[in-house]
Backbone bond lengths (Angstrom), bond angles and torsions (degrees), N, CA, C in turn:
res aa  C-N    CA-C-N  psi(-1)  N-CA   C-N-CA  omega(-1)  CA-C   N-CA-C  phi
1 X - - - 1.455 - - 1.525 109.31 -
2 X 1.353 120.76 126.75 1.484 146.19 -172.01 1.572 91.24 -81.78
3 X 1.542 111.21 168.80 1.320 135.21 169.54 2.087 115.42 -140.39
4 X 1.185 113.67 17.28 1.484 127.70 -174.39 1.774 92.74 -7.14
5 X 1.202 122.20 -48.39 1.420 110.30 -159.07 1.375 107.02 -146.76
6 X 1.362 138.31 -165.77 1.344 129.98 166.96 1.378 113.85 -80.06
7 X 1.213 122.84 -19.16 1.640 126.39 -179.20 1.769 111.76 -90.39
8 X 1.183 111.14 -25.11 1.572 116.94 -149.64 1.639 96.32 -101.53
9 X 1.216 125.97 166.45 1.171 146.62 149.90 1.426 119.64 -153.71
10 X 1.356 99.34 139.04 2.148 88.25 -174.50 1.387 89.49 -148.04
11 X 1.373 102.97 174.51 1.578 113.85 152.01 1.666 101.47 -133.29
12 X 1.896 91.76 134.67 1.623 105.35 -161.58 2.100 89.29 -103.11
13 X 0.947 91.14 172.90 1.883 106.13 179.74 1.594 90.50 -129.63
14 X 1.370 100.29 161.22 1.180 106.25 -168.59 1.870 119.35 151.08
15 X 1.241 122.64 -174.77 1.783 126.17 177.20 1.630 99.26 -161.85
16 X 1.376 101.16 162.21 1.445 87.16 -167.16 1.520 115.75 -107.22
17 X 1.558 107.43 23.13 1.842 105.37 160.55 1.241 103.70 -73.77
18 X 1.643 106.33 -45.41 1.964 101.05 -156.79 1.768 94.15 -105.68
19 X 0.994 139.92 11.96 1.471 129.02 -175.18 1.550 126.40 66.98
20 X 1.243 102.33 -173.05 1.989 101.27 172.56 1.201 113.38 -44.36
21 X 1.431 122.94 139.12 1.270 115.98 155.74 1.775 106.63 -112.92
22 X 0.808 104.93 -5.07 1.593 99.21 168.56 2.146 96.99 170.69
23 X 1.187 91.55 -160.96 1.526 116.05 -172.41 1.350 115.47 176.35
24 X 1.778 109.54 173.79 1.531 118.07 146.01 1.297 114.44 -107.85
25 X 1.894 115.38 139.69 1.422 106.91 -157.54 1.508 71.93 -133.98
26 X 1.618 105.81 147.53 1.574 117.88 -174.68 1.632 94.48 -128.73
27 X 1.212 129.83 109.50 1.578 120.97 -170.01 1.812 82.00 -134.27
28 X 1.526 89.95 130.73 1.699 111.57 -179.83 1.710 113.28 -87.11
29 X 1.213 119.44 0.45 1.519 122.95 179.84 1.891 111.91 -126.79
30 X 0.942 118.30 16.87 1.696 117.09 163.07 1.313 104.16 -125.65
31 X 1.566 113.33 173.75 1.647 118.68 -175.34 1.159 103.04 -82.26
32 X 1.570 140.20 -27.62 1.426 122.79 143.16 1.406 152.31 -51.57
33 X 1.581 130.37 54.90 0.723 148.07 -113.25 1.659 84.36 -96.04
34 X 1.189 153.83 -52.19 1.554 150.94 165.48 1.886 94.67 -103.30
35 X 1.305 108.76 140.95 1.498 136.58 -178.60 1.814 116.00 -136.76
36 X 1.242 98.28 103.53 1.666 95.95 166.81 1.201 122.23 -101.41
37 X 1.481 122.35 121.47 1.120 133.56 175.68 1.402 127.40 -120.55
38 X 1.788 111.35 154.05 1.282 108.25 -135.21 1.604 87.98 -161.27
39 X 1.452 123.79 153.69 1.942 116.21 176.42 1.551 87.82 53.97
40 X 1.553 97.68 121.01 1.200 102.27 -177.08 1.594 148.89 0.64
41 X 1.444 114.60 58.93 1.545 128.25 -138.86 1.811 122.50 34.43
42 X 0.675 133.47 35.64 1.470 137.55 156.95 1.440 128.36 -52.36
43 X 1.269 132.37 99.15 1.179 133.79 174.07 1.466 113.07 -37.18
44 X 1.751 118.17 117.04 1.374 105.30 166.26 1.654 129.49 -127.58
45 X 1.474 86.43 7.32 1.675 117.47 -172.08 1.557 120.93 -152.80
46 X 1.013 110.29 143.85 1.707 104.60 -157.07 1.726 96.25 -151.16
47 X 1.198 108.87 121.53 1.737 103.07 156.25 1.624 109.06 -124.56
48 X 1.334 104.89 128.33 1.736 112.78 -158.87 1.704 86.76 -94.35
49 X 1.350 90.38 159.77 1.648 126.26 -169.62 1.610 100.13 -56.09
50 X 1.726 116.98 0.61 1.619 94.20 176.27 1.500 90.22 -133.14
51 X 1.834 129.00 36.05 1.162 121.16 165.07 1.559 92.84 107.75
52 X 1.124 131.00 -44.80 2.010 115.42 -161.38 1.329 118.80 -37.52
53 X 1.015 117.89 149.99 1.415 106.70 -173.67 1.705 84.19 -114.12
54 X 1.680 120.32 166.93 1.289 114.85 -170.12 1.862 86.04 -152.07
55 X 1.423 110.09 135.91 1.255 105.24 163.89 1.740 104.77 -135.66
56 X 1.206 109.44 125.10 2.022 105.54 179.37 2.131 98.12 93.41
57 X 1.458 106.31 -24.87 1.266 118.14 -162.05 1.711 108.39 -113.31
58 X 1.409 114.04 131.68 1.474 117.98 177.51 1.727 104.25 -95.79
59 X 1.505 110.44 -16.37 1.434 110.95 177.34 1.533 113.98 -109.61
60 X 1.325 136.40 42.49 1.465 111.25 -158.87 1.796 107.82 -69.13
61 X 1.125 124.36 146.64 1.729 137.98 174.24 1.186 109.83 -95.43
62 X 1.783 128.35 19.35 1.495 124.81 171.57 1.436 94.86 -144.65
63 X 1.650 93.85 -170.82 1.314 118.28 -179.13 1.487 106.12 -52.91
64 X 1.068 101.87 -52.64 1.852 116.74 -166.37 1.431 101.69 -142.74
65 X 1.369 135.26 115.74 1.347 131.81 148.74 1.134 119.63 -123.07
66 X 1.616 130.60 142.80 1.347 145.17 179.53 1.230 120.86 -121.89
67 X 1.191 96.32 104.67 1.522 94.42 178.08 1.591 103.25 -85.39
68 X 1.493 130.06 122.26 1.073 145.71 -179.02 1.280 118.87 140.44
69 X 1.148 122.36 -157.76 1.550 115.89 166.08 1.302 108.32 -99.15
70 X 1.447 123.51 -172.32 1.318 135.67 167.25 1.627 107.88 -158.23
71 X 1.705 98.80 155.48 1.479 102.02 -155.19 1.408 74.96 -127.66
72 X 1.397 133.48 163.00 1.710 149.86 145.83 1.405 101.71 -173.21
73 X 1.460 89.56 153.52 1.394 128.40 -159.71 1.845 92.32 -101.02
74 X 1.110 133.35 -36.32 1.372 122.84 -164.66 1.618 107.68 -101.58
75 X 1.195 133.30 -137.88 1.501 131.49 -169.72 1.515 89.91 -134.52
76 X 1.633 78.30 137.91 1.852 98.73 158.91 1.629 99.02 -107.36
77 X 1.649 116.23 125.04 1.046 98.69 -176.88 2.269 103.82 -128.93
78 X 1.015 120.12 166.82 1.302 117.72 179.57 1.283 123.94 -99.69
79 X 1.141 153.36 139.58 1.351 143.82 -108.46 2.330 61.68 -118.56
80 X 1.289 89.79 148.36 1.721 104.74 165.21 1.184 135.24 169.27
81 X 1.343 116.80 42.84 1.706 147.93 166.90 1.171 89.03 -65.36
82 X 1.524 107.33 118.28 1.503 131.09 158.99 1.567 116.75 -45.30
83 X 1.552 116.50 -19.50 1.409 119.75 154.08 1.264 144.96 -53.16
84 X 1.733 101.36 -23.69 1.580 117.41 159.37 1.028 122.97 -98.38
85 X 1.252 130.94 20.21 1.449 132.80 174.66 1.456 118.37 -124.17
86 X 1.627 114.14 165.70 1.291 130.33 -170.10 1.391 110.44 -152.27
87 X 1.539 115.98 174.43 1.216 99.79 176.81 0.788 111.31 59.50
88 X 1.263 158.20 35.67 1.892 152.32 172.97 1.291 99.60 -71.73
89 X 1.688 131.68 144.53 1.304 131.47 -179.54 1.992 75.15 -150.44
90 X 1.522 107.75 166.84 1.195 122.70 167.57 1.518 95.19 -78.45
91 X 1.533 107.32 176.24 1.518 150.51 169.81 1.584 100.96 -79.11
92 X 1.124 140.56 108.71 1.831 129.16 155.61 1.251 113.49 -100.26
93 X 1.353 95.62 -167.79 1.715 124.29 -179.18 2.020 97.22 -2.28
94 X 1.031 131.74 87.35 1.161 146.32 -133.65 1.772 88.12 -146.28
95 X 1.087 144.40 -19.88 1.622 153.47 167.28 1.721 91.10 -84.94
96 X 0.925 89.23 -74.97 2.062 89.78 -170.34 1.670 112.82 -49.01
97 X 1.614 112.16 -36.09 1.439 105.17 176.67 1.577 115.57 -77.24
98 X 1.424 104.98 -15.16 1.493 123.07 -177.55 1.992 97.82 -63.39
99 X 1.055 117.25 -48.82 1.431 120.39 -149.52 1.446 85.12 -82.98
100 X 1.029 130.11 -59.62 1.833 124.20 -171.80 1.644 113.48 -56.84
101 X 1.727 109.81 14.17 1.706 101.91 148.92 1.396 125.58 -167.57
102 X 1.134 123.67 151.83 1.413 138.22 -129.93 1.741 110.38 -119.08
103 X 1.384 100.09 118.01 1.504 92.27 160.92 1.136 140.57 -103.35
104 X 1.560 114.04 162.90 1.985 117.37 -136.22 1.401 90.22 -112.70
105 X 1.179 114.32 162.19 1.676 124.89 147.86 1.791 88.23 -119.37
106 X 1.698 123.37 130.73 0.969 124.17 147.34 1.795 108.95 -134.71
107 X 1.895 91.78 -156.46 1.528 94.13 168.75 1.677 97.00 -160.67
108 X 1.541 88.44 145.80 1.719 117.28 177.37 1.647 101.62 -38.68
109 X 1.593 98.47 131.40 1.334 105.12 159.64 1.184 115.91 -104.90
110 X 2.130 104.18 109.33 1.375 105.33 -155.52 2.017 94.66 -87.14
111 X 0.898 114.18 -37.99 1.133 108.80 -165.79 1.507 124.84 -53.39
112 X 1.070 99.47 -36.40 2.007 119.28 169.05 1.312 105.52 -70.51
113 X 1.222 116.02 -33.31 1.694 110.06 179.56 1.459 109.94 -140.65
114 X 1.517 113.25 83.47 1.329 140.18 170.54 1.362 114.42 -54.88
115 X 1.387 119.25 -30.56 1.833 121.54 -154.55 1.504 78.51 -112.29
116 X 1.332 126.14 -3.34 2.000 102.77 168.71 1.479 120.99 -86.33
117 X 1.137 129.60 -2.13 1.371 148.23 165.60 1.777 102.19 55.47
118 X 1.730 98.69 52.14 1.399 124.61 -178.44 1.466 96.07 -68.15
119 X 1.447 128.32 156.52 1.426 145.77 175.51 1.295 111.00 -124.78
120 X 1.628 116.35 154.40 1.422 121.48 -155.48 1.707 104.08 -91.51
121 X 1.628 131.77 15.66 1.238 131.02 175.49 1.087 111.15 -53.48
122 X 1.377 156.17 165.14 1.065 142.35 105.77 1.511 115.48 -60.33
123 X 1.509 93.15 146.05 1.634 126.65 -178.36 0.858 140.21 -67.11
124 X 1.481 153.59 -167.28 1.461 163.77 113.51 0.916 119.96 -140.81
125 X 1.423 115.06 122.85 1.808 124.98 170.90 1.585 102.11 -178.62
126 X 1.541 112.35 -171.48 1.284 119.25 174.75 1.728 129.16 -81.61
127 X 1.315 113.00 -178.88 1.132 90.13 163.47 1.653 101.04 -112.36
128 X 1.749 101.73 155.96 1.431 102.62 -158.09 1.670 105.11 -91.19
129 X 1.686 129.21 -6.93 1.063 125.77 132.15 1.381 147.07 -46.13
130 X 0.868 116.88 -39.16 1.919 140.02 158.43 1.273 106.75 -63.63
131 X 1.394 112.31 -78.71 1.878 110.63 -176.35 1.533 110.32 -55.69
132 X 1.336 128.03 -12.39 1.878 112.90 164.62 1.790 97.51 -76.32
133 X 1.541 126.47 -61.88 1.084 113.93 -162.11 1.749 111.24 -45.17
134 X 1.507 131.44 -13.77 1.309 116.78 172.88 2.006 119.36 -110.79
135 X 1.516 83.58 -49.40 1.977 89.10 158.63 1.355 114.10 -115.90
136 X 1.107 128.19 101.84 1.243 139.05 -167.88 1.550 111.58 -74.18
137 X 1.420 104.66 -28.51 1.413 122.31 178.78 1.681 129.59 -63.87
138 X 1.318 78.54 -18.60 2.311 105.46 165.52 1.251 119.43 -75.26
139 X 1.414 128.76 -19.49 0.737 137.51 -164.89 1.727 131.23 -120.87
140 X 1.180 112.61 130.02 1.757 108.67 177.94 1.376 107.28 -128.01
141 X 1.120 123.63 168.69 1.376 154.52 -152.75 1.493 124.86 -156.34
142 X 1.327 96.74 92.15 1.587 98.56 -171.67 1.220 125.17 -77.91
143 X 1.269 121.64 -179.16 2.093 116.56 -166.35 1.650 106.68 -62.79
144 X 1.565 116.00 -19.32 1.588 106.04 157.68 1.179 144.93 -107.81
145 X 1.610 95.71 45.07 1.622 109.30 -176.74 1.685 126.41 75.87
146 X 1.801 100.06 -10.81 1.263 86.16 177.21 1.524 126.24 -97.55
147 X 1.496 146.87 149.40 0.897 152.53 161.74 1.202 130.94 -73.19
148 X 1.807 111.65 146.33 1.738 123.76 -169.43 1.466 87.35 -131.91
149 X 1.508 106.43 163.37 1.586 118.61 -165.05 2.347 80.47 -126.89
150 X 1.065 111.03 138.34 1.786 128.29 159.16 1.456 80.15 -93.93
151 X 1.377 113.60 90.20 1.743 91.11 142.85 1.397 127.59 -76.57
152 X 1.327 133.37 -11.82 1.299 127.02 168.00 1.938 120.32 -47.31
153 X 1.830 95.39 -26.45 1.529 90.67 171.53 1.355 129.41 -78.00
154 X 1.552 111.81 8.11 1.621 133.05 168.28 1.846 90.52 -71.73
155 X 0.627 165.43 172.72 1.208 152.30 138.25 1.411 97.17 152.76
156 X 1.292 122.86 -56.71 1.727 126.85 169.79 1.267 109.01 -84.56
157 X 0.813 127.40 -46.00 1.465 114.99 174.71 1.722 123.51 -48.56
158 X 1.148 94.13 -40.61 1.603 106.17 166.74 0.882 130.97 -59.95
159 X 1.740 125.07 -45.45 0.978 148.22 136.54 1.043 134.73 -18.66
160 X 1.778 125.15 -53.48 1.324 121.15 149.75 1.193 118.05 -89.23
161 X 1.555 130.81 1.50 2.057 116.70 144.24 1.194 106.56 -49.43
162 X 0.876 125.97 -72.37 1.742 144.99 177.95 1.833 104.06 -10.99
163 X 1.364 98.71 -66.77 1.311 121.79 -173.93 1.747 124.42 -80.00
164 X 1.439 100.80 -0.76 1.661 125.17 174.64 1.325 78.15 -108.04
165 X 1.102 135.15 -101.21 1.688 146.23 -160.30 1.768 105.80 -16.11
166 X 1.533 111.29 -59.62 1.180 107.38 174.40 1.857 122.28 -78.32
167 X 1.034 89.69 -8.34 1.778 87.82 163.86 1.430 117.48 -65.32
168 X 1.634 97.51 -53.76 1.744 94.12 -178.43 1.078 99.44 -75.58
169 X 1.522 153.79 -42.46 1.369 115.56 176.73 1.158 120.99 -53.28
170 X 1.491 142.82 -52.48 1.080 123.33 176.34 2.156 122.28 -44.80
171 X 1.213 97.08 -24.05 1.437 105.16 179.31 1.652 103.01 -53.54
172 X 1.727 97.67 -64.51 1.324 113.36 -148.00 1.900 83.84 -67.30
173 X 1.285 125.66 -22.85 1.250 109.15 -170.65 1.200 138.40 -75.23
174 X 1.974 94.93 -26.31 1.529 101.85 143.82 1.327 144.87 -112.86
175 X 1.134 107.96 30.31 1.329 119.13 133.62 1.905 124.05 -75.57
176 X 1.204 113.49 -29.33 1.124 95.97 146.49 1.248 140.11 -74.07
177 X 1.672 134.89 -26.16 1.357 145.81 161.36 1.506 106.44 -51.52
178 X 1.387 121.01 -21.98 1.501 116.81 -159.13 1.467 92.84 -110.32
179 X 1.583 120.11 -1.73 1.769 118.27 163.77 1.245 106.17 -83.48
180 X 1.345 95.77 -33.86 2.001 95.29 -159.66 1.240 101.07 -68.60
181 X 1.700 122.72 -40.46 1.159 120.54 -161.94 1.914 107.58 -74.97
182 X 1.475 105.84 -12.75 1.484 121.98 174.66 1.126 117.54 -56.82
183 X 1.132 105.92 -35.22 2.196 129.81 -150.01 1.684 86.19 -108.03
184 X 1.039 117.75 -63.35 1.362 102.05 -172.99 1.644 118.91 -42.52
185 X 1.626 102.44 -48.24 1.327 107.43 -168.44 1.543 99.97 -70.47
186 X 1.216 128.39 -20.94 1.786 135.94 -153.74 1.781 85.38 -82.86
187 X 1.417 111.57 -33.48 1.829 130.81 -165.70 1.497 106.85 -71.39
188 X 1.606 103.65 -46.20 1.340 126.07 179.26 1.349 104.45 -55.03
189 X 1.178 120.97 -80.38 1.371 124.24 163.65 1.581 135.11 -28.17
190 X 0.933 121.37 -44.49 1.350 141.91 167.93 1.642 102.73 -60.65
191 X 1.265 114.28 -52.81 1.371 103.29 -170.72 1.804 108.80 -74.93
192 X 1.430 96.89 -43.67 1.392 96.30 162.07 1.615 117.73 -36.45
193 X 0.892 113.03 -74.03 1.938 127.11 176.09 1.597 90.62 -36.25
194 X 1.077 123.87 -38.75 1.456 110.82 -156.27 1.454 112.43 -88.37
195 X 1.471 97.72 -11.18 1.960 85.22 168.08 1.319 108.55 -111.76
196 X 1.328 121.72 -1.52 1.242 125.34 178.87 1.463 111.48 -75.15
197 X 1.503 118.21 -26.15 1.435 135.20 -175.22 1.731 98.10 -74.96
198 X 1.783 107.38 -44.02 1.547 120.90 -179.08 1.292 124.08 -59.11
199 X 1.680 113.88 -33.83 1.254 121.18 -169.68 1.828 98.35 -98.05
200 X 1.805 118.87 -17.81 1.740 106.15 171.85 1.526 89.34 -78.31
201 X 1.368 147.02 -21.43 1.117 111.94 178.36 1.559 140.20 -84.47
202 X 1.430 95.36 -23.01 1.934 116.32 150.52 1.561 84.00 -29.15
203 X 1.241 102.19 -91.14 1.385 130.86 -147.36 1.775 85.81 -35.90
204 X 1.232 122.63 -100.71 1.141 109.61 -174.97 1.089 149.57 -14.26
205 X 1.828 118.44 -44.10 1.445 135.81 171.58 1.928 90.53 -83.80
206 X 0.819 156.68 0.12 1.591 156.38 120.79 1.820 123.03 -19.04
207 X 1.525 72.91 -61.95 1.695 96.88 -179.85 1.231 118.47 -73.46
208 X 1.005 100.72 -52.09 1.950 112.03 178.84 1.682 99.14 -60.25
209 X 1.242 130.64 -52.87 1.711 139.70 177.97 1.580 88.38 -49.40
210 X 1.151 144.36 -36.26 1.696 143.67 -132.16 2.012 92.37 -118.63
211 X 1.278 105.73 -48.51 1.403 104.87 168.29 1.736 121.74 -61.93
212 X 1.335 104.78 -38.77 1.371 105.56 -179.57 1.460 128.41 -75.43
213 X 1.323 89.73 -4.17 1.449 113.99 -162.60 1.662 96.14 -85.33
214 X 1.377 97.73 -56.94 1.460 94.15 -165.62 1.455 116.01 -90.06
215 X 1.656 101.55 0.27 1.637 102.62 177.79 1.559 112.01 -86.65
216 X 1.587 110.25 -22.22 1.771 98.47 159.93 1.658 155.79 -55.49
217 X 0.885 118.33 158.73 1.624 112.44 -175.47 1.660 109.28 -34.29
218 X 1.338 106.10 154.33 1.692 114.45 -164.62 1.561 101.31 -124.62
């Protein structure tokens, strides 16, 4: 066991041509309170003095944050047994809250934020200012003001667009069934009228044949 400073204690790995190549360093006065390091001692994991876990990050502001990507094969899933909940209300007007926000194609601004271990892809998602002003519930805000979007909580909401969206079509659909069936009968009628108009005119060219008939020489 090392002593690097008056606060710190670690144990480093290492030989003594090429030096440390890393350690665990336990220092009782920064928010990294245990540090594993690794590639020429480099911090690459951090759990701070009130539990955070940190991966890519010497500061994480949650339980667990990663700055990078992450790949898994099994499920991340969210705790949501109707046994822990209260207060249940439905989802509404879920089309109208839909239209008041917009999705982006952008890209990470790596240079302003070096320690987020942002990548040069371009993106897609919301913005996490916009999506609080309508579901506020997507959204968190960590102890430095900045904001993360759960998009997994898009998921019901969609769900009941989906299920508004197909209501009014079925609406609008019968209201169209209830034109057609209008027009037909309006058709019905019409054709009716139309031989009835055919058979006063028999009748007429009948009469007129029947007048001329009897108005000739005797």
């Amino acid at each position: 066991m090392l002593t690097p400073d008056a606060s710190s204690s670690a144990v480093y790995f290492g030989n003594q041509t090429s030096g440390v190549h890393g350690g665990i360093v336990y220092n009782s006065t920064t928010p990294f309170g245990l540090a594993f390091r690794t590639n020429g001692n480099s911090t690459k994991v951090v759990i701070t003095d009130i539990g955070n876990v940190g991966i890519g990050t010497i500061a994480p502001t949650e339980k667990l944050q990663v700055n990078g990507n992450i790949c898994y094969t099994g499920s991340i899933a969210a705790c949501s047994d109707i046994r822990y909940k209260k207060d249940i209300l439905p989802i509404s007007n879920t089309l109208q809250s839909l239209q008041s926000i917009h999705g982006i194609y952008y890209n990470w601004d790596k240079e302003k934020f070096k320690d987020m271990a942002f990548d040069d892809h371009r993106q897609i998602g919301f913005s996490a200012q916009e999506l609080e002003t309508v579901f506020p519930e997507m959204v968190h805000t960590d102890i430095n003001g900045y904001k993360s979007v759960d998009y997994s909580r898009m998921t019901p909401v969609l769900v009941e667009a989906i299920k508004e969206q197909q209501k009014i079509i079925l609406e609008e659909n019968s209201e169209i069934l209830e034109q057609q069936r209008i027009n037909a009968q309006q058709q019905q009628s019409i054709t009716e009228q139309q031989k009835q108009i055919t058979f006063l005119l028999k009748e007429v060219s009948e009469l007129k044949k029947f007048i001329t008939e009897i108005g000739g020489p005797r």
